[in-house]
N, C-alpha and C positions, 0 to 999 in steps of 0.2 A: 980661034981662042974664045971670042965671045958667043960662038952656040955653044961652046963646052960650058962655059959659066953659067949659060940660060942653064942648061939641061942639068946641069949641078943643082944651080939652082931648085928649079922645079923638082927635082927628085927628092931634094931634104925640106920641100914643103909639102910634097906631099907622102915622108916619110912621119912628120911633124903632125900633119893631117892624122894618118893612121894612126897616130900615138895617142893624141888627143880622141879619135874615136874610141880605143879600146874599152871595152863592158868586159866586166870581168864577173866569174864564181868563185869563191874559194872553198874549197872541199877538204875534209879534216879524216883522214883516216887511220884505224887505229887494227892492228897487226898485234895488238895484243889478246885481246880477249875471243875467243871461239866460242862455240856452242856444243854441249853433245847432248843429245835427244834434250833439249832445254835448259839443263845444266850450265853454266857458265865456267868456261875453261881460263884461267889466268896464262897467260906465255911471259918467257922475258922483255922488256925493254928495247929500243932499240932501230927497231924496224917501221914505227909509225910515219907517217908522211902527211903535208899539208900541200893539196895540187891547188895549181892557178891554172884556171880555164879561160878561153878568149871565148866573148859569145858574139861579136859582132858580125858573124855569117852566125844567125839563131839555127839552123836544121845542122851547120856545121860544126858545133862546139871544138875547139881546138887545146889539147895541154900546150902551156906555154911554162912552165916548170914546176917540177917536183920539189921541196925544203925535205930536210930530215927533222922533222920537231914533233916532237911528242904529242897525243891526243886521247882524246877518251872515250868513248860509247857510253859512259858513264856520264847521264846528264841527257836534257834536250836537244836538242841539234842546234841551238843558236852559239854555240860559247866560239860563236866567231863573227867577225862584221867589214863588212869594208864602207869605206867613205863614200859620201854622195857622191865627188868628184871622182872615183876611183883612183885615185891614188896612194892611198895606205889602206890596211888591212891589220886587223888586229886579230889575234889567237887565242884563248884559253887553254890551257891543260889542265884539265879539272884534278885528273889523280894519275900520280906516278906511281911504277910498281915496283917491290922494291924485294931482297932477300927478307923469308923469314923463318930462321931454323933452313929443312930445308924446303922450304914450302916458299912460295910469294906471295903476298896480299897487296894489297888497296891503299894507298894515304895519299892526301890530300897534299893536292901540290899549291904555290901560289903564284905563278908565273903568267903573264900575258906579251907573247911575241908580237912585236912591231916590224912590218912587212913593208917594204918600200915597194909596190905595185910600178911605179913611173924606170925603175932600175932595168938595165936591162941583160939579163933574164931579172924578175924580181928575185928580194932578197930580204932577207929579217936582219936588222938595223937597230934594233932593240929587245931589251926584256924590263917589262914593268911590274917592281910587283903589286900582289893585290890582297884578298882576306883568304884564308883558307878555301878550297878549293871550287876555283871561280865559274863560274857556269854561263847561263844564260847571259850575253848580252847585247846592248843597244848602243847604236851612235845616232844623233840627233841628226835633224836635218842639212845643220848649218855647217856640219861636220868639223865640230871644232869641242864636242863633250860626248864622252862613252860613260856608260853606266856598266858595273861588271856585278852580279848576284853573283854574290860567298854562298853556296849551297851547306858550307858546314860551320858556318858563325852568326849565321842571322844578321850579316850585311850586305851591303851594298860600296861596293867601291868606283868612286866619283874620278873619272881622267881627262883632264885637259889637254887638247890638241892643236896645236899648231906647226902648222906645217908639217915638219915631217917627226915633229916632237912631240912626243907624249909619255905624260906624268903623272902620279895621282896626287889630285889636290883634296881630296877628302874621302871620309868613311861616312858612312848612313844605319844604324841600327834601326831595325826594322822589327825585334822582338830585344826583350833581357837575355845580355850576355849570356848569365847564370840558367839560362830559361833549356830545354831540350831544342835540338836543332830542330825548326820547321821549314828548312832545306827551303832556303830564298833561291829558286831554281830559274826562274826567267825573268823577263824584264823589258819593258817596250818604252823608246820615249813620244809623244805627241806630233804631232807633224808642227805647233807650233813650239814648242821646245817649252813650254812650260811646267808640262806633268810627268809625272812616268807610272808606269804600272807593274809594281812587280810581286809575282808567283811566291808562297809560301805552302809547299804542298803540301806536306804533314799537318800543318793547321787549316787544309780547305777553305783559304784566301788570298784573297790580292788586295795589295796595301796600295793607298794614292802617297804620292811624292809631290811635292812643288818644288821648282827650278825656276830660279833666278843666277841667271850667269852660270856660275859655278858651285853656287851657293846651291845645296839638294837636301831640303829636311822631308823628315817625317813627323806629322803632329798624330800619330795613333789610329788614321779611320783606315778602317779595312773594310771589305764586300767578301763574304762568303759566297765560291762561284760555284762551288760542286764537290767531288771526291776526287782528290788529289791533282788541283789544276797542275799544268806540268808546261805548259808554255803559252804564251801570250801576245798578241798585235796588237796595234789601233790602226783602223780604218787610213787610208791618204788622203779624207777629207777629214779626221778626228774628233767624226761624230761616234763611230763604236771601237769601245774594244773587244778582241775576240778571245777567248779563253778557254785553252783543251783542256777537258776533265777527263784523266786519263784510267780513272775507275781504283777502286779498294782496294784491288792486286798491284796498281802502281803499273802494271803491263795486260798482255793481252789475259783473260779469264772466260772468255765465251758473254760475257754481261754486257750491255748495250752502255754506250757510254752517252755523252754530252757534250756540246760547245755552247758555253754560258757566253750570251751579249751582255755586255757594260752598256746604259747610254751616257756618254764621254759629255754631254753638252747639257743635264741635269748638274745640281748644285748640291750636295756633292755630286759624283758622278757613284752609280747603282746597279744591277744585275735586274734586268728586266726582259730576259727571256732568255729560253735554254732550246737549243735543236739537240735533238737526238743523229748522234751520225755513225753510229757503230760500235765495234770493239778498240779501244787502247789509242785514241787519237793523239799521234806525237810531234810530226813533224806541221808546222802550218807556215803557212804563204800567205800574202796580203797583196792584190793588183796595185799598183802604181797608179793607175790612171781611168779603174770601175771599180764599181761596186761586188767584186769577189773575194772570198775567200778560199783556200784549199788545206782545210786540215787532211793530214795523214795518217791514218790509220794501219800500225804495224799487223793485228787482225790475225794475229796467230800464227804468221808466216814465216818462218826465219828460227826463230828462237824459243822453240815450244818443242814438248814432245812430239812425235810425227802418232802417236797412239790418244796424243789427247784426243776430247770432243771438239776442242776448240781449234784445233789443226787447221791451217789452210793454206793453200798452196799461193797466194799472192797475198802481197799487203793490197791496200785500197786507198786510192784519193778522191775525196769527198767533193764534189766542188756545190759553193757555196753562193748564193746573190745575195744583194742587200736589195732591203723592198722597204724604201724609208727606214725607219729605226728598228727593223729588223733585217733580219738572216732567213733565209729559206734554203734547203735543199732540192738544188736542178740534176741531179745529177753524180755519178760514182763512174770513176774508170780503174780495171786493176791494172798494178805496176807489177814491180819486182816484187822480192823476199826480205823480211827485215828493212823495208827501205824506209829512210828518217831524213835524209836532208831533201830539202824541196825550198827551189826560188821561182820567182816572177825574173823575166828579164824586163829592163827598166822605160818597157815600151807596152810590158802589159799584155802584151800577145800573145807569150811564149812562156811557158812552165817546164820547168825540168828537175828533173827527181831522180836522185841517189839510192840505188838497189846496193845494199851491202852482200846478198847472197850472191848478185849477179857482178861485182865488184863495176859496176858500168853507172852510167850517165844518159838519163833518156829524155828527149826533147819531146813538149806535146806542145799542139798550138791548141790558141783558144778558140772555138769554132761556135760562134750562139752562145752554146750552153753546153757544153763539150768540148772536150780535153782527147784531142786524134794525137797519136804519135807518129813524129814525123821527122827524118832523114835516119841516119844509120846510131845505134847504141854508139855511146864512146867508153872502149876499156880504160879502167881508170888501174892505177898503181899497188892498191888496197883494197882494205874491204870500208867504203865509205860511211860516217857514222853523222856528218855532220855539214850542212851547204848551208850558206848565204850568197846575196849578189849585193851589189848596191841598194839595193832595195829594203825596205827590213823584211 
């Protein structure tokens, strides 16, 4: 009787063990919208999904369960986040589609699902709501404040976290109500939780925020990054931020685009250098633990005429060094088609990137200065539009 205790024992420690190891991705896929020869197809409702990946074997990535919850393609790939701790996960659904006549369109949802990550299988525990249709967003370090950019109100919606609780405790106007939407599209907070930086693509800027506690103003200074920035990081030391400038067409157009540097540790903080990294940079990654970046570049791949010039048969990920207070480019690997979600696993090693045309999940290690793809694709449920990990 007492080895059966030991071995009880030691089994629920180190079932406890694996619990507390678990690294997770959450992947946001959206079963509504297709493509034909670039045109964008609206479908019913219904069928979107939000996966939970296990990455703690990294060449292994594992689903650990499918939600039925709404999502969007519509938007940058961040409008989801999970906690430094891994244990909650928070969701966006930017736009619900709805009957109209007999046609369907587009309107703007306000919802953000609350995911118990620790549950087991996980499970959505919550819905919060936020400004009209929420997009890009950020949770702080201390995993206890998320920040949600309203792409269609010119705010910012402020959530406090505790535990497994989460609520919003304020709004942030970022332009005049009355003003045209400049689609507050992404949003990054500081690694010391004081700043945040968030996307206004139509007005080609990114506005500073100060945070205290839960306290989030904005006193008006903006940094003009480029033509239509469309999502944004800061550095894990929170010397730069990084900024896709996703080009005129807002998507791919054959025109070389940009990633405008912030230096974060300037007073205010300012746009002081721009890389050239290609066509339509969307999806971007920030290391953990170096000095890289990997913006994604969609590249004409996926959702474009197959007769355009711009046509091309893979997206591209850029990868990026920091060399002091700047960015350099080392370096391009191709991925999939259409592919927009892309994370660091929270060791810095390992990048993995979400092909929508390939509905899969591909792991690359960091190798020098390169990006090898390494163990087998994971079929994913959908067609993927959107990845975070713990990491931002």
């Amino acid at each position: 009787m007492q080895k059966f205790l030991g071995a009880a024992a030691l089994a629920a420690a180190m079932s406890f063990t694996a619990a507390a190891q678990a690294q997770f991705l959450i992947i946001g896929n959206d079963e509504k919208v297709s493509f034909d020869e670039g045109k964008q197809v609206l479908g019913p409702p219904g069928k979107d999904t939000v996966t939970i990946v296990d990455i703690s074997d990294r060449t292994k990535p594992r689903i650990v369960t499918n939600l039925q919850l709404e999502n969007s393609i519509v938007g940058p790939p961040t409008n989801l986040a999970i906690t430094p701790d891994n244990k909650l996960a928070l969701v966006a659904n930017s736009l619900d589609v709805v009957k109209d006549g007999d046609a369907l369109k587009a309107v703007p949802d306000n919802k953000v699902y609350v995911i118990d990550l620790t549950a087991s299988p996980p499970a959505m525990i919550a819905t919060v709501q936020t400004g009209k249709q929420p997009s890009g967003m950020a949770i702080n370090r201390a995993g206890n404040l998320a920040l949600v950019a309203n792409r269609a109100e010119n705010t910012v919606s402020v959530l406090s976290i505790s535990g497994k609780n989460v609520s919003g405790v304020g709004t942030v106007a970022v332009a005049p109500p009355d003003a045209p939407s400049q689609q507050a599209s992404g949003v990054a907070i500081s690694p010391d939780g004081k700043h945040a930086l968030v996307i206004k693509a139509l007005a080609n800027k990114v506005s500073l925020l100060e945070i205290n506690g839960t306290t989030v103003t904005y006193k008006g200074y903006d940094m003009i990054t480029g033509v239509f920035p469309y999502n944004v990081q800061i550095t894990s030391d929170g010397k730069l931020g990084i900024v896709n400038n996703n080009g005129a067409a807002g998507s791919a157009d054959g025109q070389v685009d940009t990633v405008a540097v912030i230096d974060m540790t300037l007073d205010p903080p300012r746009v002081t250098d721009q890389v050239t990294v290609g066509d339509a940079p969307e999806g971007l990654a920030i290391s953990p633990t170096a000095g890289y970046a990997v913006p994604l570049l969609t590249n004409g791949a996926g959702n474009v005429p197959k007769n355009a010039f711009f046509h091309h048969d893979h997206a591209i990920a850029v990868l990026l060094k920091s060399d002091g207070k700047t960015m350099r480019k080392v370096g391009q690997t191709e991925v999939g088609t259409l592919s927009e979600g892309i994370a660091f696993s929270p060791d810095g090693r390992y990048v993995y990137v979400a092909n929508w045309g390939e509905e899969n999940l591909v792991p690359y290690r960091l190798e020098g200065d390169k990006l090898v793809a390494v163990g087998t694709p994971l079929k994913l449920p959908g067609h993927p539009v959107s990845m975070r990990s713990s990491t931002p």
